[in-house]
VOPALO-998210 format. One record per atom (N, C-alpha, C, CB): x, y, z. Coordinates in nm, 2 decimals. Glycine has a CB too. Layout:
N
<site c1="X" c2="Y" c3="Z"/>
...
***
This chain:
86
<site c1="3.14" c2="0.32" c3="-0.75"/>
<site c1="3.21" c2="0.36" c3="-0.87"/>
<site c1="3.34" c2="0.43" c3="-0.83"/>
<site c1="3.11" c2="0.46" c3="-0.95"/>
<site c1="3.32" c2="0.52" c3="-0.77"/>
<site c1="3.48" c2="0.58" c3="-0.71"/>
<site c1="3.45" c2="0.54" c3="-0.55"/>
<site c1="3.53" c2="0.79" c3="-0.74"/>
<site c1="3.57" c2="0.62" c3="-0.51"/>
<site c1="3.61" c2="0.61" c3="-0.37"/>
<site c1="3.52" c2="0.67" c3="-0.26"/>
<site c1="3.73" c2="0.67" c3="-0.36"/>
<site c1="3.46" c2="0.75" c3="-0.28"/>
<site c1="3.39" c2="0.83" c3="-0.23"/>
<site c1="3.24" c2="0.87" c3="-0.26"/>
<site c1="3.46" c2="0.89" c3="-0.24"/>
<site c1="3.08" c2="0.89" c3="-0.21"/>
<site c1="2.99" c2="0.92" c3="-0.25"/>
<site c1="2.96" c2="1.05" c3="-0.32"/>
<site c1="2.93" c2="0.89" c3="-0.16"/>
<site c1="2.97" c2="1.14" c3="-0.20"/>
<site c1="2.98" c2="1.24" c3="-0.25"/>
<site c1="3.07" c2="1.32" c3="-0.37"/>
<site c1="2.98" c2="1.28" c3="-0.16"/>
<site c1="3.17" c2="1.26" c3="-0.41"/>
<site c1="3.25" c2="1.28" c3="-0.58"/>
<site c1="3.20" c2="1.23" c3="-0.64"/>
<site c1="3.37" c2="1.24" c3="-0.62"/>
<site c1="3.06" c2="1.07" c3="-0.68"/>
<site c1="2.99" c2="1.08" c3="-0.70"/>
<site c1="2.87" c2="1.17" c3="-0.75"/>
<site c1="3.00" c2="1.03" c3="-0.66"/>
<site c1="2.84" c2="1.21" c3="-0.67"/>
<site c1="2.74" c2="1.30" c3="-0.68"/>
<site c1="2.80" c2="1.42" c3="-0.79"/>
<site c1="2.71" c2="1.35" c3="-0.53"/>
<site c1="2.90" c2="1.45" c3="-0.72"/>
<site c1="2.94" c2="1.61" c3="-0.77"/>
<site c1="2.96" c2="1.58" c3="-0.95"/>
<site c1="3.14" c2="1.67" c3="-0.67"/>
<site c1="3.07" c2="1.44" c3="-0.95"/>
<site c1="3.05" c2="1.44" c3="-1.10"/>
<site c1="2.90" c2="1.43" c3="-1.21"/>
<site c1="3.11" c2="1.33" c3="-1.12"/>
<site c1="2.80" c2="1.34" c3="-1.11"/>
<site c1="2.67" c2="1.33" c3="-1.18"/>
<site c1="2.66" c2="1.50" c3="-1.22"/>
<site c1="2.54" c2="1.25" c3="-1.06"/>
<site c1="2.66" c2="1.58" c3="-1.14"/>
<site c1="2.60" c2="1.69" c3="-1.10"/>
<site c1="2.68" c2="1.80" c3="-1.27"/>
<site c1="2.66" c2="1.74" c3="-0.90"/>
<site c1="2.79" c2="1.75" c3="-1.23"/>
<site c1="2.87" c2="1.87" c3="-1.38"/>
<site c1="2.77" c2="1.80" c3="-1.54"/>
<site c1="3.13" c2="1.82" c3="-1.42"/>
<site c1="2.77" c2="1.65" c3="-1.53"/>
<site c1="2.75" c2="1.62" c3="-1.64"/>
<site c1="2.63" c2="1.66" c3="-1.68"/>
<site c1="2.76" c2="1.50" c3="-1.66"/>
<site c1="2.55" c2="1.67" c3="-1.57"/>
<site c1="2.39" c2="1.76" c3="-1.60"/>
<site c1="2.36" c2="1.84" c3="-1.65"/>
<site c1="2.33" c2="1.80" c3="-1.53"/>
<site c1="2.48" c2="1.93" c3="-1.55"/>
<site c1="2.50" c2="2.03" c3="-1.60"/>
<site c1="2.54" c2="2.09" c3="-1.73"/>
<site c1="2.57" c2="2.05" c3="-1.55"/>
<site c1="2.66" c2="2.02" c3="-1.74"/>
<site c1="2.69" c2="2.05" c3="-1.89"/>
<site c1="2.60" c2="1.97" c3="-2.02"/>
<site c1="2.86" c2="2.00" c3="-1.92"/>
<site c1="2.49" c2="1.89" c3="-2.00"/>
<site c1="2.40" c2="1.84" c3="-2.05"/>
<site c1="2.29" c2="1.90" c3="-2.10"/>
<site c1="2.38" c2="1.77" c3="-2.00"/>
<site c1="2.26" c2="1.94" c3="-1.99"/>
<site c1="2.14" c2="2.05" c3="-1.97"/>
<site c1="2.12" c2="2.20" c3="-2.00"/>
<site c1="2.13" c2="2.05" c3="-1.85"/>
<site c1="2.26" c2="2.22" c3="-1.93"/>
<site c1="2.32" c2="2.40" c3="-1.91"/>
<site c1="2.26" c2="2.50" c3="-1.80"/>
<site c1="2.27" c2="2.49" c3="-2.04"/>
<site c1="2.29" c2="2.60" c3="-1.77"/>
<site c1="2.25" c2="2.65" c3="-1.67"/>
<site c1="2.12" c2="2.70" c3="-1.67"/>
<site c1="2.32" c2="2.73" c3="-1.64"/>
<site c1="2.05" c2="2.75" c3="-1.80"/>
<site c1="1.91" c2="2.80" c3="-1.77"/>
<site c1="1.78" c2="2.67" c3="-1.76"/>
<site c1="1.86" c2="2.90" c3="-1.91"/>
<site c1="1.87" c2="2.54" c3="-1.82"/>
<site c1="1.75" c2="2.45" c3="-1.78"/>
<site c1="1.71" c2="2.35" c3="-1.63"/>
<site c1="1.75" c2="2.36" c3="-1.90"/>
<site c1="1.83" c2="2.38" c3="-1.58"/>
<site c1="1.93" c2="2.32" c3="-1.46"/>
<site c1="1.76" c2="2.37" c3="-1.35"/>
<site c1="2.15" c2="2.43" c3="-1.42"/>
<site c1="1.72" c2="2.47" c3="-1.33"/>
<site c1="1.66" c2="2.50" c3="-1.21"/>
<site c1="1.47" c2="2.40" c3="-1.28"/>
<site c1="1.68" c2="2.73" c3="-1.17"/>
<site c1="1.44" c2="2.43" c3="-1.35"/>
<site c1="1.33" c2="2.39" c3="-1.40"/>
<site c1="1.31" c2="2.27" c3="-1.43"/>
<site c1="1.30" c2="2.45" c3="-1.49"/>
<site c1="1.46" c2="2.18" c3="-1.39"/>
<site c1="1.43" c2="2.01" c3="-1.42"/>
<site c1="1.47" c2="1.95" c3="-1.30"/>
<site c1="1.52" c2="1.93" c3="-1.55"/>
<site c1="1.52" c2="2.09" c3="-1.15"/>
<site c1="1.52" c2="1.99" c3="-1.02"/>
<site c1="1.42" c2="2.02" c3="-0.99"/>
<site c1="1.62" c2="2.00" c3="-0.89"/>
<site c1="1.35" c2="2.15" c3="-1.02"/>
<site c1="1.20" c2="2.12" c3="-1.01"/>
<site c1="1.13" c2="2.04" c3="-1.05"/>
<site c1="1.16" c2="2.18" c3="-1.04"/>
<site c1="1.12" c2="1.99" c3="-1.14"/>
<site c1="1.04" c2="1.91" c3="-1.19"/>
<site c1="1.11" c2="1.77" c3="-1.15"/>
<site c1="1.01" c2="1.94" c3="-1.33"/>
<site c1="1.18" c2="1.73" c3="-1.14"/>
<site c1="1.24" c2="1.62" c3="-1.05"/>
<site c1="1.14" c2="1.62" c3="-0.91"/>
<site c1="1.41" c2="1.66" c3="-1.02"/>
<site c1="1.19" c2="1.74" c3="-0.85"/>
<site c1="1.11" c2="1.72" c3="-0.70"/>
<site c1="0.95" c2="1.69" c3="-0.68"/>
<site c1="1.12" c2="1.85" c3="-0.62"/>
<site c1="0.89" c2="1.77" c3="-0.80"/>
<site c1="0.77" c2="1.73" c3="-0.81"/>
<site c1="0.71" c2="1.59" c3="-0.87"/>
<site c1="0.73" c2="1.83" c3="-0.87"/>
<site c1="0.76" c2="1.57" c3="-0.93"/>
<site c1="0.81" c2="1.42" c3="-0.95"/>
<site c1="0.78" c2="1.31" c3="-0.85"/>
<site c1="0.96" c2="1.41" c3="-0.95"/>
<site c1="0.87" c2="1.40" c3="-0.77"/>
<site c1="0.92" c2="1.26" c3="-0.62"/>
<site c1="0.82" c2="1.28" c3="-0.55"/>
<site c1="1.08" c2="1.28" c3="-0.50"/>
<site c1="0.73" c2="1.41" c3="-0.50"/>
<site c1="0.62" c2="1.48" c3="-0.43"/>
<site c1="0.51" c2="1.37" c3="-0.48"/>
<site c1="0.60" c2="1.64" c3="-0.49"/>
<site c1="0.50" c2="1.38" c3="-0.62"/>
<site c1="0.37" c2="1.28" c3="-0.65"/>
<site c1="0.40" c2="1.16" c3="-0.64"/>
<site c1="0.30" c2="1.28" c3="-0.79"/>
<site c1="0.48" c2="1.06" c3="-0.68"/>
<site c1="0.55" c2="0.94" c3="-0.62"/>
<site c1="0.49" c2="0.92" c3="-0.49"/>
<site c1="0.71" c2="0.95" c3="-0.61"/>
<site c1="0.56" c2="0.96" c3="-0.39"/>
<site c1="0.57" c2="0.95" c3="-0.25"/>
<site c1="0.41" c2="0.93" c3="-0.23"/>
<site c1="0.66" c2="1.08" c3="-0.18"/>
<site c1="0.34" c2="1.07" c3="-0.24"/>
<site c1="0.18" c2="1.09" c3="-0.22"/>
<site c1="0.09" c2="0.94" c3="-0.31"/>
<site c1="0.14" c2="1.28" c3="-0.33"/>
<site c1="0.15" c2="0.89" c3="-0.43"/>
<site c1="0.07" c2="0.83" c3="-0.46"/>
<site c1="0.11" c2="0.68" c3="-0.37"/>
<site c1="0.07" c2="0.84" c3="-0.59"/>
<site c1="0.23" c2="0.65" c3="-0.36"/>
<site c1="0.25" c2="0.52" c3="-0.27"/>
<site c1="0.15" c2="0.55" c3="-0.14"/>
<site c1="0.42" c2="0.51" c3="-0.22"/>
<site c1="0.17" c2="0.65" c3="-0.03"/>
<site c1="0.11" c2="0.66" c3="0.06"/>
<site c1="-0.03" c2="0.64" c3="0.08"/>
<site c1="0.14" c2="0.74" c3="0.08"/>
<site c1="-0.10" c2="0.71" c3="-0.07"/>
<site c1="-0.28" c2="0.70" c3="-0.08"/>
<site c1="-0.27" c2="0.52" c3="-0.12"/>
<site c1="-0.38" c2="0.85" c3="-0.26"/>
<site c1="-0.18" c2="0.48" c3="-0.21"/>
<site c1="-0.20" c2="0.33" c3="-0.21"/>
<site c1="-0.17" c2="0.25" c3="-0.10"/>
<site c1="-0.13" c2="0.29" c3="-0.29"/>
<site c1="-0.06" c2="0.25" c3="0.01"/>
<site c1="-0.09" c2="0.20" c3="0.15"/>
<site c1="-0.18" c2="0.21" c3="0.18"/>
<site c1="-0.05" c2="0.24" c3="0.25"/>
<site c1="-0.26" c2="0.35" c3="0.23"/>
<site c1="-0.37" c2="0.35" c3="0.28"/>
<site c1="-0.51" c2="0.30" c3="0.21"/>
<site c1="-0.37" c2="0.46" c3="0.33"/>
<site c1="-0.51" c2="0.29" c3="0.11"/>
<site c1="-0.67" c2="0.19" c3="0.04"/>
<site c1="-0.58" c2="0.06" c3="0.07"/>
<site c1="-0.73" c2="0.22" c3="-0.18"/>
<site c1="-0.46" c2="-0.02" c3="0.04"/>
<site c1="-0.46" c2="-0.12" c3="0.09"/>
<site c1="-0.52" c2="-0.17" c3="0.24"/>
<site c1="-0.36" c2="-0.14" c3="0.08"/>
<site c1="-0.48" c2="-0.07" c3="0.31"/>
<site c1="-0.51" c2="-0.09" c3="0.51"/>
<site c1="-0.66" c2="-0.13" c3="0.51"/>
<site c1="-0.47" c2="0.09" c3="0.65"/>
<site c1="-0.73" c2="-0.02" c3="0.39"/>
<site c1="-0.89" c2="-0.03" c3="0.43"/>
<site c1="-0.92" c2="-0.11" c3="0.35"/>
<site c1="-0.99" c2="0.09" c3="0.43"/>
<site c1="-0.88" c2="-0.17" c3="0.26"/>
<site c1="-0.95" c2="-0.34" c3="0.20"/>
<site c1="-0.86" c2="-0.41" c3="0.31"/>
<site c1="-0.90" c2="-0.40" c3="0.01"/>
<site c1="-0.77" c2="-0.43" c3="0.36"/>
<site c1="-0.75" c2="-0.57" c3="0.51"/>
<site c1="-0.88" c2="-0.51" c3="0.58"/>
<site c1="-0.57" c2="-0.56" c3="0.66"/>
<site c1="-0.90" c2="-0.45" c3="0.64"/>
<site c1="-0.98" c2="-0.39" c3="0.77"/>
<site c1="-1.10" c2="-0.44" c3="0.70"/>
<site c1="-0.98" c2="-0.21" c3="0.81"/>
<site c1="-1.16" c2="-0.39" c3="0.55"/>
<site c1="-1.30" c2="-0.45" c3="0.50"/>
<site c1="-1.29" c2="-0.63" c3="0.51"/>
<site c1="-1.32" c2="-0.39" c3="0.33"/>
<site c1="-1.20" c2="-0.69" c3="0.48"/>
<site c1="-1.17" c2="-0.80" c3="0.45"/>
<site c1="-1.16" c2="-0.88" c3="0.57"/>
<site c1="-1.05" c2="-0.79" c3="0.37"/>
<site c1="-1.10" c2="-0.86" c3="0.64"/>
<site c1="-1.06" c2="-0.89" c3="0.77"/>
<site c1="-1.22" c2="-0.90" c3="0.87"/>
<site c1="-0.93" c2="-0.76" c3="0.81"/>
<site c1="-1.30" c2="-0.76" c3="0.84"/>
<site c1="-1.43" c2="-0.75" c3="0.89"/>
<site c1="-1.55" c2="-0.84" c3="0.80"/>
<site c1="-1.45" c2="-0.61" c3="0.89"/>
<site c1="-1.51" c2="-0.84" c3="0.71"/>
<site c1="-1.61" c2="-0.97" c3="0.65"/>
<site c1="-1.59" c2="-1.11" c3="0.69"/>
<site c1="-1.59" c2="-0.97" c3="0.49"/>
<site c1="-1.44" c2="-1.15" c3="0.71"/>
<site c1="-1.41" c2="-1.25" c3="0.72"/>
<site c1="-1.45" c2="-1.29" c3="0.88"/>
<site c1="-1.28" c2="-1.27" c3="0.68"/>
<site c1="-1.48" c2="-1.20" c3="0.98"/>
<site c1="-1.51" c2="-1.22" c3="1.07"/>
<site c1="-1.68" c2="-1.27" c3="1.08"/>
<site c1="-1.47" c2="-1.12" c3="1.14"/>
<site c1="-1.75" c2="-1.18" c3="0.98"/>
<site c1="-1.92" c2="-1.16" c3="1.00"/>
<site c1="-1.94" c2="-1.34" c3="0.93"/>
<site c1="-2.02" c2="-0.99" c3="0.89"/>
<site c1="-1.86" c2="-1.41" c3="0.81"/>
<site c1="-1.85" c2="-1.49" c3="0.79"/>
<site c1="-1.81" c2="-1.64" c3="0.90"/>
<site c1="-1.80" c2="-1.43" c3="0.71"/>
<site c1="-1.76" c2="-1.62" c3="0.98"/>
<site c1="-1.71" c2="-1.67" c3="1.10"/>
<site c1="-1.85" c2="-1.67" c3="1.17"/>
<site c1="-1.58" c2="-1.57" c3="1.17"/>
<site c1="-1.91" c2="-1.59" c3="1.24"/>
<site c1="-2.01" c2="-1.54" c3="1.30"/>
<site c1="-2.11" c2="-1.64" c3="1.26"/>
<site c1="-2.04" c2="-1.40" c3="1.27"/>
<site c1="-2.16" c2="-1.66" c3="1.12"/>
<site c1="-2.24" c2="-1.71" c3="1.07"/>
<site c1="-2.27" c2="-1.88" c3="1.05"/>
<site c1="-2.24" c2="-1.66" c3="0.98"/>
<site c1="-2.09" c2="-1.91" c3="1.05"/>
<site c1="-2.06" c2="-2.09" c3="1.02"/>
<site c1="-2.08" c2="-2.07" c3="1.19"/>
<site c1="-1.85" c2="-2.17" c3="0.93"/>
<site c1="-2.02" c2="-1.99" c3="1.27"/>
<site c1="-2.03" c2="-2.07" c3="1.42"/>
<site c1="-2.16" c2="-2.10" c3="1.44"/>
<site c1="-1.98" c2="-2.00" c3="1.54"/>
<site c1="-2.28" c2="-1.97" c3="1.39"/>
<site c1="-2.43" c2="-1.99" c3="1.45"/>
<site c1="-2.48" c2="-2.11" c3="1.38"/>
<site c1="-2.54" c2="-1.85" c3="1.42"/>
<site c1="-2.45" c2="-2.16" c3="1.26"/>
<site c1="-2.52" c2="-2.25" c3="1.17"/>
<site c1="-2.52" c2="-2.36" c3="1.28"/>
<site c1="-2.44" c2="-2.29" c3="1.02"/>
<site c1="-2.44" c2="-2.41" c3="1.31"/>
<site c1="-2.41" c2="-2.57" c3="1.39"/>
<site c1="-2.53" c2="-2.58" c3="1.48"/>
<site c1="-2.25" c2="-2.60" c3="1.49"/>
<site c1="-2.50" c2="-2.39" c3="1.56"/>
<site c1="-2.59" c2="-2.46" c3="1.69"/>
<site c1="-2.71" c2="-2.45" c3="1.61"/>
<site c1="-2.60" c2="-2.36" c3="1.87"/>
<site c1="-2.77" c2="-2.44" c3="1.51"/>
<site c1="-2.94" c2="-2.43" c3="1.46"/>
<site c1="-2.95" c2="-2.54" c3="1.42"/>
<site c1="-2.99" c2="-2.32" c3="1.34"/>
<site c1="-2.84" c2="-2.66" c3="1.36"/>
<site c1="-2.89" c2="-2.81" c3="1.33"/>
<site c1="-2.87" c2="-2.93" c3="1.46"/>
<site c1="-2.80" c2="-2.87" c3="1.20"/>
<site c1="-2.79" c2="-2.82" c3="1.56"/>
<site c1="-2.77" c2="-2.90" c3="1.69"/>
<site c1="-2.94" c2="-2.90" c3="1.77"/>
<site c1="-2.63" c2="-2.81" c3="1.78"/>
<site c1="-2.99" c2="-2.78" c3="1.75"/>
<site c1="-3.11" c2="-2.75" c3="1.81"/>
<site c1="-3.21" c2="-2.82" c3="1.71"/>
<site c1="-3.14" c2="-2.59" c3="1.83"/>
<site c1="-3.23" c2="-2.85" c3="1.60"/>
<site c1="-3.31" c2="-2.91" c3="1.51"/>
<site c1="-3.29" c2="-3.02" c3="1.54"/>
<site c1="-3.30" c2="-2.89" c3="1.39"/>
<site c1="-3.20" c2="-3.08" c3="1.57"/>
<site c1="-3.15" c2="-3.27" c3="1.59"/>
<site c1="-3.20" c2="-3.32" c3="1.71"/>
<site c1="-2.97" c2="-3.31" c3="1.61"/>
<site c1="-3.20" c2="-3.22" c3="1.83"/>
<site c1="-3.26" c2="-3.24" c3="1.96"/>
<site c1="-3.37" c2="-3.27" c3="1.96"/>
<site c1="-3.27" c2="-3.14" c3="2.03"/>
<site c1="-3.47" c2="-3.14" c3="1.92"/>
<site c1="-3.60" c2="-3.13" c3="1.86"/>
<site c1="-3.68" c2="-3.25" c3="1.81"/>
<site c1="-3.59" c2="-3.05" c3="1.76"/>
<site c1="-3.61" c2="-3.29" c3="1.69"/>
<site c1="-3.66" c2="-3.40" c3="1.60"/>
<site c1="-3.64" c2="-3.54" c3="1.71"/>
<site c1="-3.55" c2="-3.41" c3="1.44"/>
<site c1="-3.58" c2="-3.53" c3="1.83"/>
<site c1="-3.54" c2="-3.67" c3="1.90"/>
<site c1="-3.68" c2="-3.68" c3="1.99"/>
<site c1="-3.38" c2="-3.66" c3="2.02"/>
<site c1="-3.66" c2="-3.55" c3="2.02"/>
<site c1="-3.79" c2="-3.48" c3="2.15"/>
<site c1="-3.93" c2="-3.55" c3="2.09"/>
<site c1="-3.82" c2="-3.25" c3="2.15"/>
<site c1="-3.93" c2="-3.51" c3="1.96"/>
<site c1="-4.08" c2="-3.52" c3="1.89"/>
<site c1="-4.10" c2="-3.69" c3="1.86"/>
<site c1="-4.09" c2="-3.41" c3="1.71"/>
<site c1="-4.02" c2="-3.74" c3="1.84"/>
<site c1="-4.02" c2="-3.89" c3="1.83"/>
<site c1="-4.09" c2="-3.99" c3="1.93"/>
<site c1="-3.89" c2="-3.92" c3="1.84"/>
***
């Protein structure tokens, strides 16, 4: 917008000001910050339940794995069996 960031800022900052005024100015960067506090906290708790549905997911998909590999050898051993008994 201009030349510079920080003149940016400074202008955002008067218009607030004079928007707002001085007694409401401290009680809405507060509440701004707290704002950003719960933001931040809620993304983070949502990372982390994402990480533990992969980890659940990821561990199922393995016990799943586990089970197709054992299946084969139990009709490989039944097919033997059935040759044996013949």
């Amino acid at each position: 917008m201009f030349a510079s960031p920080w003149k940016d800022g400074l202008i955002i900052l008067v218009i607030v000001l004079l928007f707002f005024g001085p007694k409401r100015l401290p009680a809405l960067s507060r509440s701004i910050g707290e704002s950003i506090k719960e933001f931040k906290g809620g993304i983070a708790q949502n990372s982390e339940s994402d990480e533990k549905s992969e980890i659940s997911a990821t561990a199922g998909s393995d016990e799943k794995s586990e089970t197709s590999a054992g299946a084969p050898d139990a009709q490989a051993t039944n097919t033997t069996s059935e040759h044996t008994n013949a």
